[in-house]
C-alpha positions in Angstrom: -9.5 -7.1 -12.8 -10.7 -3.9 -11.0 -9.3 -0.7 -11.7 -10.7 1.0 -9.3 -8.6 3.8 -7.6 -6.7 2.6 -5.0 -7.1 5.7 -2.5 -7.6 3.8 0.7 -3.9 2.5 -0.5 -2.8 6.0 -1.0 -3.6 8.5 1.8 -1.3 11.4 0.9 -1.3 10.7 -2.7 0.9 12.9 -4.9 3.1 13.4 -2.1 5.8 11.2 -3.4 4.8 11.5 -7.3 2.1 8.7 -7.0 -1.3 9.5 -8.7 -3.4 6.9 -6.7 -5.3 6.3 -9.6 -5.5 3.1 -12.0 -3.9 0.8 -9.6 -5.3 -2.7 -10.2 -4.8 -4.0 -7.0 -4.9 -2.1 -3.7 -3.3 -2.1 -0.2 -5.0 -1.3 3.4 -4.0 2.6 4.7 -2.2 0.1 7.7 -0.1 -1.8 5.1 0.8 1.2 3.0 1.5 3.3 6.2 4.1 -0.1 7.2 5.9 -0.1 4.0 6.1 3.3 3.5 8.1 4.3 7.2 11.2 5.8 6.6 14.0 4.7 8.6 16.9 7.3 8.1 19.3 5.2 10.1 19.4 2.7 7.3 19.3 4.9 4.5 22.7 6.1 5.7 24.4 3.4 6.2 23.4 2.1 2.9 24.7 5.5 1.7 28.1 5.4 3.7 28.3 1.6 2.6 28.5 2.9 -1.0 31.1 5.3 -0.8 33.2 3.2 1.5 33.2 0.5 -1.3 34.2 3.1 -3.5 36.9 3.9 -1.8 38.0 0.2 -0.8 38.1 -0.5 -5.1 40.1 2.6 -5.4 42.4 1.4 -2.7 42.6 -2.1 -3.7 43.1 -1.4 -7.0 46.5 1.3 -6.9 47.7 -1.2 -4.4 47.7 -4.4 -6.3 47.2 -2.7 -10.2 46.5 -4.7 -13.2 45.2 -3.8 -16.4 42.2 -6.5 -15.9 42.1 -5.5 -12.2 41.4 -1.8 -13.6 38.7 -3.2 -16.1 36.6 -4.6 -13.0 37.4 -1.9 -10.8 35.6 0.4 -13.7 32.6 -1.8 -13.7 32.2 -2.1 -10.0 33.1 1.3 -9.1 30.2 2.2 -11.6 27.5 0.2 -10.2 28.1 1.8 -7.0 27.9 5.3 -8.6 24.3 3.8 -9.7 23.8 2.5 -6.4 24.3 6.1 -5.1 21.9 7.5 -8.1 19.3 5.0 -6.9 19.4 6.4 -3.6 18.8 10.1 -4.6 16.0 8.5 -6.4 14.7 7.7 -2.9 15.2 11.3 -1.6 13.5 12.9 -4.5 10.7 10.8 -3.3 11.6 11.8 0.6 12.3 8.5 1.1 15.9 8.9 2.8 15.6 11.0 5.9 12.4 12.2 7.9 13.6 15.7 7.9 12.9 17.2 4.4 15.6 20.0 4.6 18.3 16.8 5.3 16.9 14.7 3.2 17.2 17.0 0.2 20.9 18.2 1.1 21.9 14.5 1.4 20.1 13.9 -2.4 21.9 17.2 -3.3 25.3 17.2 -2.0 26.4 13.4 -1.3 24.1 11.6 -3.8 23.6 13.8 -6.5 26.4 16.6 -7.1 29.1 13.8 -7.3 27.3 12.5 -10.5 27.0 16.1 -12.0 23.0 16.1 -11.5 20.5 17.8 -9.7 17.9 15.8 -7.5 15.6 18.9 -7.5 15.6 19.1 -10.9 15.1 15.6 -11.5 12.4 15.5 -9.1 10.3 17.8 -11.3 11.2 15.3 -14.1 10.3 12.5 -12.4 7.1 13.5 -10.7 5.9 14.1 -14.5 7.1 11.2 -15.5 5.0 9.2 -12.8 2.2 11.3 -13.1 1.7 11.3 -17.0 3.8 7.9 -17.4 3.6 6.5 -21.4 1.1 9.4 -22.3 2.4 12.4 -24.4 2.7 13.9 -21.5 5.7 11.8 -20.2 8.8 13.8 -20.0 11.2 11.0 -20.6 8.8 9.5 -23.3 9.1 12.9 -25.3 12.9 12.8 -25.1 13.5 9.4 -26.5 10.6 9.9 -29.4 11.5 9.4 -33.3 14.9 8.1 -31.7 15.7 5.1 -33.0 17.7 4.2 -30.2 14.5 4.0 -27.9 12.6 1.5 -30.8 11.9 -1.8 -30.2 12.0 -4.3 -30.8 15.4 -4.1 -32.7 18.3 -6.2 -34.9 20.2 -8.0 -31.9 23.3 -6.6 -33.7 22.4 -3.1 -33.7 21.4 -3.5 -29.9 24.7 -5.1 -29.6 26.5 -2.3 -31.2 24.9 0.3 -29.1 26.0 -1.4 -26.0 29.6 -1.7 -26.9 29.6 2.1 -27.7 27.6 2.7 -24.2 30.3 0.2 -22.4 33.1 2.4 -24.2 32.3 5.8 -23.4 31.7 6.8 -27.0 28.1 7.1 -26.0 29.1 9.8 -23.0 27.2 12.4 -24.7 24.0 11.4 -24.8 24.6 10.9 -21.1 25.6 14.3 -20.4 22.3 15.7 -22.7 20.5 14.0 -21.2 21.5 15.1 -17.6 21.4 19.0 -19.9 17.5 18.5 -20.7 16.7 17.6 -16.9 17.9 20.5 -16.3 16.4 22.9 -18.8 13.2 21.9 -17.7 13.5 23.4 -14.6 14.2 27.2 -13.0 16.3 27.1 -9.9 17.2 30.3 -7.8 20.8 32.1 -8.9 22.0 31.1 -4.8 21.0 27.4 -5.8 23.1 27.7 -8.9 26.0 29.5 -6.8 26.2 26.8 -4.1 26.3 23.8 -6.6 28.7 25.3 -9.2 30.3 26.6 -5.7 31.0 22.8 -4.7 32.2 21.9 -8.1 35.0 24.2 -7.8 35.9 23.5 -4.3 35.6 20.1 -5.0 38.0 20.2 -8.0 40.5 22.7 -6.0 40.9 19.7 -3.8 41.0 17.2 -6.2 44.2 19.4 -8.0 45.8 20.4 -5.0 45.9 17.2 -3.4 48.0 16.0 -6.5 44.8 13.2 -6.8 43.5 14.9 -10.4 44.5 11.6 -12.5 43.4 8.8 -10.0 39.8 11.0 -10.2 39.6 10.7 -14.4 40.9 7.0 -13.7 38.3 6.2 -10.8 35.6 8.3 -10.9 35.1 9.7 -14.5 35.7 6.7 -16.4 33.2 4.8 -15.0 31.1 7.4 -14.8 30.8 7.5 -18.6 30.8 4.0 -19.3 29.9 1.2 -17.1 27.2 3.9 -15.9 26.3 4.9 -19.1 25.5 1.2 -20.4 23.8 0.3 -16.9 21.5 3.3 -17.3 20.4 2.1 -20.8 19.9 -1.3 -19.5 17.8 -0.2 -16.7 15.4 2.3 -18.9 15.0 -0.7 -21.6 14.0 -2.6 -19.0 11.4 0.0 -17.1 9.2 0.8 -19.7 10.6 -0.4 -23.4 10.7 -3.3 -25.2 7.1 -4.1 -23.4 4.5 -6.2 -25.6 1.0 -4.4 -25.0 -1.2 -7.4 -25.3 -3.2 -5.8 -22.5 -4.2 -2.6 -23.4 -7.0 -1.9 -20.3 -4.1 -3.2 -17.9 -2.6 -0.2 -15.9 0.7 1.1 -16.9 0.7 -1.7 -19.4 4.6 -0.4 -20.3 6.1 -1.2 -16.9 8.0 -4.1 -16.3 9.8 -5.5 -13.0 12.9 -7.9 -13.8 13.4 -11.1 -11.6 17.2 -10.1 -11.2 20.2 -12.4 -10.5 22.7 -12.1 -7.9 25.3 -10.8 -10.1 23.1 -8.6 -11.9 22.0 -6.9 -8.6 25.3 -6.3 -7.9 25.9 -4.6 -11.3 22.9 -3.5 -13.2 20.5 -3.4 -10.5 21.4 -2.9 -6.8 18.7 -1.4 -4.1 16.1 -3.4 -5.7 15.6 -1.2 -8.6 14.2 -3.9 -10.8 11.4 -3.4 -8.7 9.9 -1.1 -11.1 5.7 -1.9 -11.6 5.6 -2.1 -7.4 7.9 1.6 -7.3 5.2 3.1 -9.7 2.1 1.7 -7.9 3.3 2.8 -4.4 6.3 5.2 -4.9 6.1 6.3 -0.9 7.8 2.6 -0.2 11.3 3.2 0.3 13.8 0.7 -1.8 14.7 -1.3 1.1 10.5 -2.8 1.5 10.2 -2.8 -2.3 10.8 -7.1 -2.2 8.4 -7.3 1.0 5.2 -5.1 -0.9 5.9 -7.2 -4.2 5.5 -10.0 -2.0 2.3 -8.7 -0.6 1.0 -7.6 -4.1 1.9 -11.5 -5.2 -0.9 -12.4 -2.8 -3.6 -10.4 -4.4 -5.4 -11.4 -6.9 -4.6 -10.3 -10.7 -1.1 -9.0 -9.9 0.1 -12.1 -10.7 -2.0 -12.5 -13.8 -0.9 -9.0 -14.8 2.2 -7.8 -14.0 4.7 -8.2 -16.8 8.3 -9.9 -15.5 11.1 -10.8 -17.1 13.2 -13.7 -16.2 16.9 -11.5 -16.0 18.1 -8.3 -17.4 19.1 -10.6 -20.2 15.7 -11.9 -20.9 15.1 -8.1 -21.4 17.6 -7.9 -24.2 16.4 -10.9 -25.1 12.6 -9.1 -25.4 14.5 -6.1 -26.7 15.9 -8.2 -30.1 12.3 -9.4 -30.6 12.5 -12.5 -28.8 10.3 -13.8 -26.3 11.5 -13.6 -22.9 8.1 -12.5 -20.7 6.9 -14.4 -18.3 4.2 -14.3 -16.3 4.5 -13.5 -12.3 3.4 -16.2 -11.6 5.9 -18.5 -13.4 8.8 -16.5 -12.2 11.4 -18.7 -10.7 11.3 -17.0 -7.3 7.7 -17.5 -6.9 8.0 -20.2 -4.4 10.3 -18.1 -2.4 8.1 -14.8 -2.6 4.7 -17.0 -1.3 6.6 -18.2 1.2 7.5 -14.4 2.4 3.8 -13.5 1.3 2.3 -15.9 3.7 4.6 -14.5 6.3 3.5 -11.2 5.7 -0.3 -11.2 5.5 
């Protein structure tokens, strides 16, 4: 294939943390500027969709409670916490709302605060991360080396284990150091500091006064630290781990999109998040195009040949234990439904 850069397909590159360079197939300036509109109207009510399913679990749930009615509320209640995450992923990219200033207090304050993060700091993380992805520069590469955790591939009953204690909570920590190295790695101003720590306390004042101090450890920190937790391993194995490099000259050879079922993008993988070799190439489309450009990019020629998918978010495991679960794009069981949306399109 041609490596060439992929500039025409990238007019304002590093804009949104996209290089424009060793892309191995390319898109016109008139398709990239199409994919890449924002449409803020949809972004919130995606984000007000999330929170009012939140609150319809937590309602359900205290009205009609069951232990086992508890255990999915946990579970659901965290993939919607993701969901939410996923969407400040989008801001950091300016992705939700036209208006920077808006678009960063909506990452801040409703997407990101909630889940005790900071979408400015992790933008600094993350633009490294797409800039200098599986180099030595990589900030999430240099966190997870000599970590056994982040070797594959690895016993099945050792990656079992690990999942258990992610599903649990005993994992929490790593979680929370994680979300503490972020951090470190960028200065903020003191009046950032005060205003987020500010909300934190207002926030909890509420919480305490309104007598609601339980049902927020039962619904909101719980599955904050569990379901979360595992979901956020699952979806880093399956971004850039666990990845055989038989194709060393191919670019970003440890990237991997995963041909997600419906339950799984309810949740593991919701906003099309599995997504992930079509959110590096062209990280100014916003989550809601992300199945209509790898639709496109199915129509060119050598992203099918190239692209590394997996058949399910267990076929990742699966690849994770050693066992062979790639496929080829072009043997993915969706195919016939993404050329039919591919011819469609171009």
């Amino acid at each position: 294939m041609n490596y060439t850069s992929a500039t025409e397909s990238s007019a304002e590159t590093g804009r949104y943390g996209d290089t424009g360079t060793n892309i191995p197939v390319k898109l016109t300036k008139e398709e990239l500027t199409e994919l890449s509109t924002v449409k803020p109207m949809l972004a919130c009510a995606h984000v007000a969709a999330e929170w009012a399913l939140i609150a319809a679990t937590i309602y359900l749930c205290q009205r009609f409670w069951h232990p086992m009615l508890y255990v999915f509320a946990v579970a659901f209640i965290g993939s919607r916490q993701h969901a939410l995450l996923v969407l400040m992923h989008d801001g950091v990219h300016y992705r939700l709302l036209r208006n920077r200033w808006l678009n960063d207090w909506m990452s801040e304050v409703i997407l990101a605060w909630p889940h005790l993060v900071s979408a400015r700091q992790y933008r600094k993380n993350h633009f490294a991360h797409h800039k200098f992805l599986n180099t030595a520069q990589d900030p999430d590469l240099k966190r997870r080396a000599g970590d056994p955790a982040w070797v594959f591939p690895q016993p099945a009953a050792n990656l079992a284990k690990m999942l258990f204690r992610d599903a649990v909570g005993l994992n929490a920590p790593a979680m929370l150091k994680l979300a503490a190295a972020v951090a470190k790695a960028d200065s903020v101003p003191a009046g950032f500091l005060a205003l987020r720590y500010g909300f934190y306390a207002v926030a909890l004042g509420i919480i305490i006064y309104a007598g609601a101090f339980t049902g927020f450890a039962l619904f909101w920190i719980v599955p904050m630290f569990t379901w979360l937790v595992l979901i956020m391993r699952i979806r880093s194995i399956a971004e850039h781990h666990a990845i055989e490099i038989d194709k060393p000259q191919t670019a970003y050879p440890r990237t991997r999109t995963t041909d997600a079922t419906l339950i799984e993008r309810i949740f593991l993988a919701p906003k099309n998040v599995n997504y992930h070799i079509e959110h590096h190439f062209f990280p100014s489309v916003p989550f809601y195009r992300l199945p209509e450009l790898h639709s496109i990019l199915m129509s060119k020629p050598g992203f099918r040949e190239g692209a590394h998918v997996t058949r399910t978010y267990w076929g990742v495991l699966e690849e994770s234990a050693g066992r062979t679960g790639k496929v080829r794009a072009e043997e993915s069981p969706g195919l016939e439904r993404i050329q039919r949306v591919a011819e469609a399109t171009v």
